[in-house]
PyMOL commands that place a pseudoatom at each C-alpha (Angstrom):
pseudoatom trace, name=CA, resn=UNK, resi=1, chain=A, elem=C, hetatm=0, pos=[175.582, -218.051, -8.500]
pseudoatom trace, name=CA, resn=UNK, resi=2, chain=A, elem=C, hetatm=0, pos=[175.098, -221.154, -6.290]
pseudoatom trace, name=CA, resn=UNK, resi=3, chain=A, elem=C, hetatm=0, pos=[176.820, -220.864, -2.965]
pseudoatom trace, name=CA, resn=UNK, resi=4, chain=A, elem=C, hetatm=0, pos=[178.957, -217.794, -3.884]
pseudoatom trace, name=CA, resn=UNK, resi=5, chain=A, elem=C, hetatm=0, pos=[178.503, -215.456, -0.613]
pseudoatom trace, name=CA, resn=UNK, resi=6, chain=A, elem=C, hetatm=0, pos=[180.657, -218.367, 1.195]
pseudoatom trace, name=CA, resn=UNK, resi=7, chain=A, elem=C, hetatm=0, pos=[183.393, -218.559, -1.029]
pseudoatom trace, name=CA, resn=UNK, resi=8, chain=A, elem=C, hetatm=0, pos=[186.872, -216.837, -1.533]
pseudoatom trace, name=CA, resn=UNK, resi=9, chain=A, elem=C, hetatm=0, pos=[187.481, -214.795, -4.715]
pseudoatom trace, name=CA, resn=UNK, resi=10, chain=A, elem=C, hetatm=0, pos=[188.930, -217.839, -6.396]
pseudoatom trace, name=CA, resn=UNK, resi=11, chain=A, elem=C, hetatm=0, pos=[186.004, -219.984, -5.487]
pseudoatom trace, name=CA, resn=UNK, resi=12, chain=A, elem=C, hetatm=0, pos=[183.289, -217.681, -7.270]
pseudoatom trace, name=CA, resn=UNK, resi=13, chain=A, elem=C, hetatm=0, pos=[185.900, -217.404, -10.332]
pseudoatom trace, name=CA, resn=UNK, resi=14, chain=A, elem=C, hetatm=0, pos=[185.827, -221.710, -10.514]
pseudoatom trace, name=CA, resn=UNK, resi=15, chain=A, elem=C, hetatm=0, pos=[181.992, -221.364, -9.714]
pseudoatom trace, name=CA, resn=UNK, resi=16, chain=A, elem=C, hetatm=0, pos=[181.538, -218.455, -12.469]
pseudoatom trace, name=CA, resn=UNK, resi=17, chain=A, elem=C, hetatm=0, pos=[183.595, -220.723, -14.684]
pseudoatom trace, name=CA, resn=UNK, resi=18, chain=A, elem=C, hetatm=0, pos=[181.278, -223.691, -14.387]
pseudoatom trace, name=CA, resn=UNK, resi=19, chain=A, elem=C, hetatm=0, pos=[177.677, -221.686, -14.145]
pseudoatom trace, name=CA, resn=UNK, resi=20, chain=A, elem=C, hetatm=0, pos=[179.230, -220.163, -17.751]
pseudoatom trace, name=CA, resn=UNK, resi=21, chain=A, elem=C, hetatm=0, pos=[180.054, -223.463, -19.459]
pseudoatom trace, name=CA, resn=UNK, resi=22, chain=A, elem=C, hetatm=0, pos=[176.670, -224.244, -18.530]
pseudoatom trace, name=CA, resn=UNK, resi=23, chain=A, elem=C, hetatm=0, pos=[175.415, -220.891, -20.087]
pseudoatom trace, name=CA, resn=UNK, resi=24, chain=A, elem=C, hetatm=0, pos=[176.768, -221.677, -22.950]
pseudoatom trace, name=CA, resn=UNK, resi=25, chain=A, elem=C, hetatm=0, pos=[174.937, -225.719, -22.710]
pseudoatom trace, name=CA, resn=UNK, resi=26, chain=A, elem=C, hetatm=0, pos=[171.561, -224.071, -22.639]
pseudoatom trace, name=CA, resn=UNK, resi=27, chain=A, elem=C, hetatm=0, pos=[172.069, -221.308, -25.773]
pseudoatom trace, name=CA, resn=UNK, resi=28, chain=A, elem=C, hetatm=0, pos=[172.650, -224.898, -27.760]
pseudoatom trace, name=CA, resn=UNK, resi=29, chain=A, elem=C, hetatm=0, pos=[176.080, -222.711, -28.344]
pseudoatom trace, name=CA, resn=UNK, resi=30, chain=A, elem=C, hetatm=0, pos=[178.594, -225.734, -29.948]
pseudoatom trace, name=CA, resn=UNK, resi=31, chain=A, elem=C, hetatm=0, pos=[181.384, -223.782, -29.928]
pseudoatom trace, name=CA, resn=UNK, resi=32, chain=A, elem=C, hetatm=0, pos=[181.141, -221.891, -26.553]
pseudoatom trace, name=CA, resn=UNK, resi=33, chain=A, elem=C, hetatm=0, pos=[180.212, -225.299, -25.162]
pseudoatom trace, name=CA, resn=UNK, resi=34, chain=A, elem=C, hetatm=0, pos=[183.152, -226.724, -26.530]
pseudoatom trace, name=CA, resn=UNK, resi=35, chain=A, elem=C, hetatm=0, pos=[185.911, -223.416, -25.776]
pseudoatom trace, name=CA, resn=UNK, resi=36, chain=A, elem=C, hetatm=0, pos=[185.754, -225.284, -21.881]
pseudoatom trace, name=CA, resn=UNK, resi=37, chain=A, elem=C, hetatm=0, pos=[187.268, -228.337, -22.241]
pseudoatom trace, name=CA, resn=UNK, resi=38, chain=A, elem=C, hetatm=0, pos=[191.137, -228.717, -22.982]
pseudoatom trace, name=CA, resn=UNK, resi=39, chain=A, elem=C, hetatm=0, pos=[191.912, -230.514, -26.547]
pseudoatom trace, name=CA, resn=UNK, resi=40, chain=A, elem=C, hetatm=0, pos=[192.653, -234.162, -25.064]
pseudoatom trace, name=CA, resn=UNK, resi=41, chain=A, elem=C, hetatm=0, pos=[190.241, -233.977, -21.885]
pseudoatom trace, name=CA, resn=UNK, resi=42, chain=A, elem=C, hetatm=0, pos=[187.562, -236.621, -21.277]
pseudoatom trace, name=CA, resn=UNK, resi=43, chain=A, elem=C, hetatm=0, pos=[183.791, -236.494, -20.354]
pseudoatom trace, name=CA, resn=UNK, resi=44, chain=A, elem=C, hetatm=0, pos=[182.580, -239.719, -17.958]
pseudoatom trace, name=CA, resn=UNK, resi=45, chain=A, elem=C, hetatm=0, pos=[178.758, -240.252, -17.684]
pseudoatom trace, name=CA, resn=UNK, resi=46, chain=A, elem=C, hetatm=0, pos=[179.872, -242.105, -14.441]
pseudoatom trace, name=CA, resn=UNK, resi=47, chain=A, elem=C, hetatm=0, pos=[176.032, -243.272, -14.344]
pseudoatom trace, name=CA, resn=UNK, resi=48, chain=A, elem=C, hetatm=0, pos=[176.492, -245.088, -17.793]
pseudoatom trace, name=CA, resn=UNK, resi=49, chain=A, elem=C, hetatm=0, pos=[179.624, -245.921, -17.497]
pseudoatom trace, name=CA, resn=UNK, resi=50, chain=A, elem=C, hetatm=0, pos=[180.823, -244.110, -20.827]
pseudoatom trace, name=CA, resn=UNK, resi=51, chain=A, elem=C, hetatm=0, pos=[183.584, -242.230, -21.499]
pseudoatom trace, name=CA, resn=UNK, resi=52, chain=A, elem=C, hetatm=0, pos=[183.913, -239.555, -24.486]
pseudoatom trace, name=CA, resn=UNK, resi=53, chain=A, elem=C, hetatm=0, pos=[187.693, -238.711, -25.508]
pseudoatom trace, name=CA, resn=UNK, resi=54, chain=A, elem=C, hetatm=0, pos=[188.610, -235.309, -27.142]
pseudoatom trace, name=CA, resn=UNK, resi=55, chain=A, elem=C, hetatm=0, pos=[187.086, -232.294, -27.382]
pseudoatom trace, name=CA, resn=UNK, resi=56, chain=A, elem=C, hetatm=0, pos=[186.612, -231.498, -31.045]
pseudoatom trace, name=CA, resn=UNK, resi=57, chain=A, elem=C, hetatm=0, pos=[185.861, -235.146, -32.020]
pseudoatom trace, name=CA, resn=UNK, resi=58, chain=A, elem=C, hetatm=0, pos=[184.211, -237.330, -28.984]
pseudoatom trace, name=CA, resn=UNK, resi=59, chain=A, elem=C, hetatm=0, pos=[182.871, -234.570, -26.682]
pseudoatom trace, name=CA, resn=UNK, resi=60, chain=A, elem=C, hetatm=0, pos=[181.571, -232.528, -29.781]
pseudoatom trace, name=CA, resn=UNK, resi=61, chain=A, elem=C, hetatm=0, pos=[179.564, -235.300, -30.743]
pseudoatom trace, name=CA, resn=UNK, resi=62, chain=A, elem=C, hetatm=0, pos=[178.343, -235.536, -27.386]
pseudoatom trace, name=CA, resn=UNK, resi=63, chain=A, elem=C, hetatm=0, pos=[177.054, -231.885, -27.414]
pseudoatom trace, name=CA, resn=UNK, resi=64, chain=A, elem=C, hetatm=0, pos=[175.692, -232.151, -31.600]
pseudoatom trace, name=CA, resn=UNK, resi=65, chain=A, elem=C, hetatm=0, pos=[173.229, -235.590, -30.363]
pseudoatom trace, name=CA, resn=UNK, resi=66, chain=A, elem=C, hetatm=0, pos=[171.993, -233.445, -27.036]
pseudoatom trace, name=CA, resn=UNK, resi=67, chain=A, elem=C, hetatm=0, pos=[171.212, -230.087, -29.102]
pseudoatom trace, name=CA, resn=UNK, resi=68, chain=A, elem=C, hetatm=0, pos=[169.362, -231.568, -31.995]
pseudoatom trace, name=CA, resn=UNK, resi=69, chain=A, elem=C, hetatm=0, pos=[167.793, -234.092, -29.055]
pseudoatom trace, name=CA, resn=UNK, resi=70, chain=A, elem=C, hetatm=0, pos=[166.053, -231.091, -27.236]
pseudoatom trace, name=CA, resn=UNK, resi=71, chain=A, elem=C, hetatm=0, pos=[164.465, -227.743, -28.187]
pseudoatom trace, name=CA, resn=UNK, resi=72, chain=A, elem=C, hetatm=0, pos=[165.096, -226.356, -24.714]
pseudoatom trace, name=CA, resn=UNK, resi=73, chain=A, elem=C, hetatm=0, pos=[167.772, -227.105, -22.421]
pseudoatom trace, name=CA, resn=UNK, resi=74, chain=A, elem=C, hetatm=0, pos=[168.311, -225.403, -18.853]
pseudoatom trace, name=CA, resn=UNK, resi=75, chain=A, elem=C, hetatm=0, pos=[170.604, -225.981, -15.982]
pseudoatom trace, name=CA, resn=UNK, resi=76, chain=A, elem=C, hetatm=0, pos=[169.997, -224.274, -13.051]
pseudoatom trace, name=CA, resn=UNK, resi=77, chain=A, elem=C, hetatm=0, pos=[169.556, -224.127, -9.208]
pseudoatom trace, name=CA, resn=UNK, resi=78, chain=A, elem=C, hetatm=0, pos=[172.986, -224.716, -8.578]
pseudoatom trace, name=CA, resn=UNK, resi=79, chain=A, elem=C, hetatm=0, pos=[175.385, -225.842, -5.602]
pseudoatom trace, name=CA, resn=UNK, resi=80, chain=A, elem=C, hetatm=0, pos=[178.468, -225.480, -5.844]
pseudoatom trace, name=CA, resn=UNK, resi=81, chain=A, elem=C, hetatm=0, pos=[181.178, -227.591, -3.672]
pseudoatom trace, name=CA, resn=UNK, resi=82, chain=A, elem=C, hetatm=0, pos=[184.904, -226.096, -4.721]
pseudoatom trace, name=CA, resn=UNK, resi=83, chain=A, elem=C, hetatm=0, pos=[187.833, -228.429, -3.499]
pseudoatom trace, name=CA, resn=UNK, resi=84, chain=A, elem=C, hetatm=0, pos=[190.169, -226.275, -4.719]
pseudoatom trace, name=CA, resn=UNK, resi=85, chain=A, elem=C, hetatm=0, pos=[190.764, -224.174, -8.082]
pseudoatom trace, name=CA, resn=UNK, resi=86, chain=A, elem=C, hetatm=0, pos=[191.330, -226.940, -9.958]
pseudoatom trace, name=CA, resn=UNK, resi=87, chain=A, elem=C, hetatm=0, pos=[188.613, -228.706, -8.408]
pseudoatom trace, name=CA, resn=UNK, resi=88, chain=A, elem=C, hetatm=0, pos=[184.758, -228.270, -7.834]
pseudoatom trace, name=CA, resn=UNK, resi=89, chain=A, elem=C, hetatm=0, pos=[181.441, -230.276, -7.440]
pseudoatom trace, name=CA, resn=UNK, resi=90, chain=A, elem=C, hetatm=0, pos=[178.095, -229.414, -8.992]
pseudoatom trace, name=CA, resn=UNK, resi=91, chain=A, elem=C, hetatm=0, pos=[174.846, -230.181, -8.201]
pseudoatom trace, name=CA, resn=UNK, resi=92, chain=A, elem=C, hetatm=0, pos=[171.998, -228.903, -10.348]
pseudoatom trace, name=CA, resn=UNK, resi=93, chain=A, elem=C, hetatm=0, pos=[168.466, -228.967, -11.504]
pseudoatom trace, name=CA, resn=UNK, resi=94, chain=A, elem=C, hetatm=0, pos=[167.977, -229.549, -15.489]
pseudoatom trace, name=CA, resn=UNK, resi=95, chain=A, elem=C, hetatm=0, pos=[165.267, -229.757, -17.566]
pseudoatom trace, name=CA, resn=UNK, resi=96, chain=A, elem=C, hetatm=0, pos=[164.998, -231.108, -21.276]
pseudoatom trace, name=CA, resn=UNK, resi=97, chain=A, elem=C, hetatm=0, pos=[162.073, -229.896, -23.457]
pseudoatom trace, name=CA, resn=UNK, resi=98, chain=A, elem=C, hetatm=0, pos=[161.098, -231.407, -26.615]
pseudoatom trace, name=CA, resn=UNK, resi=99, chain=A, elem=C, hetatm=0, pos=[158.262, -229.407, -28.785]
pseudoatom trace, name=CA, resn=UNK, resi=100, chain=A, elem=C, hetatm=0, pos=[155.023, -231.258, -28.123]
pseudoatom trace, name=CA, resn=UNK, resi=101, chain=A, elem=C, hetatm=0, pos=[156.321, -233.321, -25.512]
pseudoatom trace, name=CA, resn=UNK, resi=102, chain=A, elem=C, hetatm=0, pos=[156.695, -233.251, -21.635]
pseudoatom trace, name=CA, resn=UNK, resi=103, chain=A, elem=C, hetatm=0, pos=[159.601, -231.706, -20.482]
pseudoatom trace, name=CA, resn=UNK, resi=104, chain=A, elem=C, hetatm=0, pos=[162.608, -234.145, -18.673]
pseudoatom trace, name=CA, resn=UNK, resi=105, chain=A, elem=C, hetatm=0, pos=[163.320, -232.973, -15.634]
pseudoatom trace, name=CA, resn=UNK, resi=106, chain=A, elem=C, hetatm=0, pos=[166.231, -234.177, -14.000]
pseudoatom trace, name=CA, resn=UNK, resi=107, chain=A, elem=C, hetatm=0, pos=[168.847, -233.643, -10.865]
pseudoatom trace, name=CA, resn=UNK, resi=108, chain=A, elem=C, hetatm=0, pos=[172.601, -234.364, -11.894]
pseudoatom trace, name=CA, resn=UNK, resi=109, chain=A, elem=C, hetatm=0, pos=[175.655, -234.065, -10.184]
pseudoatom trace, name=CA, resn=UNK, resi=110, chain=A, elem=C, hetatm=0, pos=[179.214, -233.157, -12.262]
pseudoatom trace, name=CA, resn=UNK, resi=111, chain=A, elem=C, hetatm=0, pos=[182.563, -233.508, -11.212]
pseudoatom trace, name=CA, resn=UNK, resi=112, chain=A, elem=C, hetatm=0, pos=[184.948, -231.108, -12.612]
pseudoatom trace, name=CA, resn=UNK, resi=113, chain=A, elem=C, hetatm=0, pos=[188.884, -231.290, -12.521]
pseudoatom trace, name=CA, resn=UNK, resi=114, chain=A, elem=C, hetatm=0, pos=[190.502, -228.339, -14.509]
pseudoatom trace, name=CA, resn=UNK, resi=115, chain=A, elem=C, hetatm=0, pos=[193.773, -227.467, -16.240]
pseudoatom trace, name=CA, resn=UNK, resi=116, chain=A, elem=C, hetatm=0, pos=[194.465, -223.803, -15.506]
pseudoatom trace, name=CA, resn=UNK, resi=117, chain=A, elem=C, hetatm=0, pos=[190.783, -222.462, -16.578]
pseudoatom trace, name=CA, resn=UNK, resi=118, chain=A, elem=C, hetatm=0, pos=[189.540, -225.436, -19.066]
pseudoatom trace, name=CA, resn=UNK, resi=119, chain=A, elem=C, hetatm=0, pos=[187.855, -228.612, -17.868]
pseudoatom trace, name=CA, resn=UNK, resi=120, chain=A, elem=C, hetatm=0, pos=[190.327, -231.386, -17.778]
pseudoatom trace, name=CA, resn=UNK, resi=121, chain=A, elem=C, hetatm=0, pos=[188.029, -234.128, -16.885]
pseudoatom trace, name=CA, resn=UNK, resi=122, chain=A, elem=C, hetatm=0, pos=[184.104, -233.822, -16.585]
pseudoatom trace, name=CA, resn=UNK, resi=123, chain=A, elem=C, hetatm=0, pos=[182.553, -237.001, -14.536]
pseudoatom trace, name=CA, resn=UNK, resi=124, chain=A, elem=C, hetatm=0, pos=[178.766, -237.062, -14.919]
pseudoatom trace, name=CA, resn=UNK, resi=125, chain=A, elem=C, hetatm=0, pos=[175.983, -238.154, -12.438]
pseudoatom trace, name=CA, resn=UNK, resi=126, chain=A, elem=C, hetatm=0, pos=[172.471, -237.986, -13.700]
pseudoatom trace, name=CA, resn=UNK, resi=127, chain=A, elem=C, hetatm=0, pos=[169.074, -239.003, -12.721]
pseudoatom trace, name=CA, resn=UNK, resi=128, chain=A, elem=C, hetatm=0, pos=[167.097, -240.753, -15.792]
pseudoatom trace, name=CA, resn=UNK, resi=129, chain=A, elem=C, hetatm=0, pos=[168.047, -241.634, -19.017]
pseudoatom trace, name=CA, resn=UNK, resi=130, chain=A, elem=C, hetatm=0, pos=[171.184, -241.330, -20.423]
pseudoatom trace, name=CA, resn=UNK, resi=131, chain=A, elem=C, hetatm=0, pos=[170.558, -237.575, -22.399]
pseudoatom trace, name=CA, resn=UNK, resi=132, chain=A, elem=C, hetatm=0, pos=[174.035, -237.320, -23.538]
pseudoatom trace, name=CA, resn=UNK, resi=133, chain=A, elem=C, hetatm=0, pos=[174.778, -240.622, -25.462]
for i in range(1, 133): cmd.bond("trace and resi %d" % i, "trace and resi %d" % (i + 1))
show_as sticks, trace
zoom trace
């Protein structure tokens, strides 16, 4: 888990927290994806400058175009920055694949801010094209 031997007991909680949401990303798992985020939160691809609005309508949709966009999705090779419990940086390793085609590979960064244990706001930073629009 990322940076977890540095980190308080709250810290790997916040860190397990995010490493699961992304978990969930990478099984193509709508729902699981989705159980994160708070009803009204918002999801900024800060690179893009787009912001998705609501869990079950905007930020669904967001998740349904990247799962039937990719065969295979990973995240992984984490580092984790926590602020605080309601507050922690990501930066990660993914990789896109595509049957027949190469596989993406990119390096984001994401910016959580959460209310009690679901993401609040999620702001985006991502290498490449825009995968999520």
């Amino acid at each position: 888990m990322g940076n977890a031997s540095q980190t308080s007991m709250s810290d790997q909680t916040t860190i397990a927290r995010v490493e699961a949401y992304f978990a969930a990303v990478d099984r193509k798992d709508l729902a699981a994806s989705l159980s994160f985020f708070t009803s009204d939160a918002t999801f900024t691809i800060a690179t893009f400058q787009t912001t998705f609005r609501g869990r079950d309508t905007e930020i669904a949709g967001v998740f349904e175009r990247l799962f039937s966009r990719y065969d295979t999705i990973y995240h992984g090779e984490f580092e984790h920055f926590v602020v605080s419990p309601e507050r922690i940086a990501s930066r990660f390793e993914v990789r896109n694949g595509r049957a027949g085609q190469p596989t993406v590979h990119k390096s984001n960064a994401n910016f959580f801010r959460l209310k009690g244990e679901l993401f609040q706001d999620v702001f985006v930073y991502m290498s490449g094209d825009n995968s999520l629009a």
